[in-house]
Structure formats: C-alpha cells, structure tokens
N, C-alpha and C positions, 0 to 999 in steps of 0.2 A: 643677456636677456633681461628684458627688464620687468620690474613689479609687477606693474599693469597685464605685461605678456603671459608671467608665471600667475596669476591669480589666474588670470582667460582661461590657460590651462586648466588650471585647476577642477575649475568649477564648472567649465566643458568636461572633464572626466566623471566627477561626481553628477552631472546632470543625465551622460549617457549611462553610466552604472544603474542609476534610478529606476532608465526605463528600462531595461534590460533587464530589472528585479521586477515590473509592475509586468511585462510582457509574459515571462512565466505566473505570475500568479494570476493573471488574467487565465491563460492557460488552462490550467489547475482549475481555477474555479469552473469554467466553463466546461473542462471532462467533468466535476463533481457533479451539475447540473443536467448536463445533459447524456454521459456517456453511460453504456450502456450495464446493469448489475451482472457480478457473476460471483460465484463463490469457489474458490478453489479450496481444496481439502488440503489440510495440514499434517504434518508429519507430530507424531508428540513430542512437544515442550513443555519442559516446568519454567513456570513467571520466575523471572532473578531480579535482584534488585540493586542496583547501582547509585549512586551518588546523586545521579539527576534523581531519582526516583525508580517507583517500580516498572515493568516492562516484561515484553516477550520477546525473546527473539522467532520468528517464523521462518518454517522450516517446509517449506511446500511439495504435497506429493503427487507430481504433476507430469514428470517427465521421467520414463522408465525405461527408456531407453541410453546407457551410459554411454552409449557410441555416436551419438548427436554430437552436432557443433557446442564449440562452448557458448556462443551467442549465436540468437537469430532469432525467427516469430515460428510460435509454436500456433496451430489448427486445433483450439478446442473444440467438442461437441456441448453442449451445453442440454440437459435436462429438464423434464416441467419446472422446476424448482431453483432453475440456472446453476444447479452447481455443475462446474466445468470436469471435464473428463480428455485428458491424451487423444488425440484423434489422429493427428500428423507432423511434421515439420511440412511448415510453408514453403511449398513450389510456385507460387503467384497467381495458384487458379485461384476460382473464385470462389468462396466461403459460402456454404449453405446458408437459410436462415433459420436454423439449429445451432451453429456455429461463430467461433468469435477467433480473432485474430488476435496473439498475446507477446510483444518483445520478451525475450528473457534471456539471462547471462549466466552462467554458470561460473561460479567459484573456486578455486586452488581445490579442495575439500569436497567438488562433488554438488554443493547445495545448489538448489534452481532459486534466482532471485530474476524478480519481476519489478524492483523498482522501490517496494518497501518490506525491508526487511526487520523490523521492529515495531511495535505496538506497545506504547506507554500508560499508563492507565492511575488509576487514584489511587496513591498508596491507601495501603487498608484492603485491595480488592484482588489480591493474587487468587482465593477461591474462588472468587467469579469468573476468572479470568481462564484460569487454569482446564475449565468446564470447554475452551473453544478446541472446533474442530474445523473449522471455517475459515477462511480470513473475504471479508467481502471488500470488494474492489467494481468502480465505476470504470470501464474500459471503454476508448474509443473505438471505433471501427479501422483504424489503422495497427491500433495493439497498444498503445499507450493506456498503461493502470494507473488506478491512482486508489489508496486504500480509504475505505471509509467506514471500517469496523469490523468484531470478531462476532462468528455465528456458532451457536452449540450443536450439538448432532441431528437438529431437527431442521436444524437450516435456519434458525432465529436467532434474531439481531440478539448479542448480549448490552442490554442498558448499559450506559454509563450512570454512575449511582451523582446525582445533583449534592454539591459536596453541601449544601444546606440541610438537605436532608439527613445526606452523612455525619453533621456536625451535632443533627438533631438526636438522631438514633444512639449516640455515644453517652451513658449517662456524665452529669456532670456532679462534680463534689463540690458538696453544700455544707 
C-alpha cells in the first residue's frame, strides 16, 4: 500500500470521526434548546470528591417497580411544576399532554439511569450541592435526556457560584 494511499486512509477516518463527534453534539445542543424540562426526584446522595474534582453521583427515584425490564422508556406524568412522577412502562400508546416519554437502563445494583448519572460542580460547593433533590433534565418527546442542572426541594435551579465571584468571596492574605 502506498504513502499516498495510507495518508487517504488516514485522514478519510479522522475526517468521518469529526463528524460523527459534530453530529452528536449538534444533537445535544439542539435537545438543550429545545427539548422539553422535567425534573425527576432524587434518591439521597452525599457530594464525593475524586481526583477530577468534586461531584454527585445521582441516584433517581423514579421507577418502583423492581419487576420492569432492565431497559426501555418509562411514561412519566409530569405536574404544574414538571416534576416527573412513575406513570407506566411504555406500551406505544400515545402520551397525554401531562406526560413525557423517558429511555432508561437499569444497573447490575438496581439503580435507574437515564443517561446522566453524575453532576460535577465547583469545588468549594459540596454544601450547595448537597441541598439537591431534583436533577433537571431537557427531554425530547422521543425520551432522550439530556441534564441541565440540580434543583432543591422547591423545584429551584441550584446556581452555579461564577468562580470570579468565588475567588472574590475567599479573603486573601495581605
């Protein structure tokens, strides 16, 4: 094979990989923008802290039934406030509009995962963090989540602290 043919190669794989990265995050952005809020309730976790930094693992209490499939799309109800509430496993009918359609897989362990199962945050802020009971997620009308922040028991977004601010609030030694 020659030079020329293995570069071609090459750079035909790295060119299709590209879009194959731009295509998902086109994705992604376009559920953030346009897909629909809900908030699902959380099991309690305490913030841990790892190497990359701090974080939560999320632990969702959504599906109460232990005799469900391990994967498939769950039928939530959704309230004034869209936090999502158990309704059904999806049979293919069609979804009230009270209602949201949600993929999810179940774990070796029992846990319902929807897709994102951690939330990282600014070290320094495991007490802010700790206050969630929410996890808020932008979801398509097919069931595809995508997370976009943690909520406290009132249903309100938890800020992210602007680490300017945080840097400001910190005294410094003079």
């Amino acid at each position: 094979m020659s030079i020329a043919l293995r570069a071609s190669l090459f750079l035909g794989g790295i060119i299709v990989a590209l879009a194959i990265i731009n295509v998902q995050i086109s994705k992604k952005e376009s559920l953030r923008q346009s897909g629909g809020e809900i908030l699902l309730p959380l099991r309690p976790v305490d913030p841990r802290s790892l190497m990359q930094g701090d974080y939560m693992v999320l632990h969702y209490a959504i599906l109460p039934d232990t005799s469900a499939p391990d994967s498939g799309t769950l039928v939530l109800a959704l309230d004034q406030k869209h936090i999502a509430k158990f309704q059904r496993l999806d049979d293919g009918s069609p979804v009230g509009p009270t209602e949201q359609r949600l993929h999810y897989k179940r774990t070796f362990d029992g846990q319902v995962r929807v897709g994102a199962e951690s939330f990282f945050f600014q070290e320094g802020q495991r007490d802010r963090y700790s206050a969630a009971r929410y996890a808020i997620l932008h979801v398509s009308p097919e069931g595809e989540a995508l997370l976009i922040g943690l909520a406290d028991e009132k249903g309100e977004i938890i800020q992210r602290v602007n680490e300017s601010k945080a840097r400001a609030s910190v005294p410094q030694n003079q």
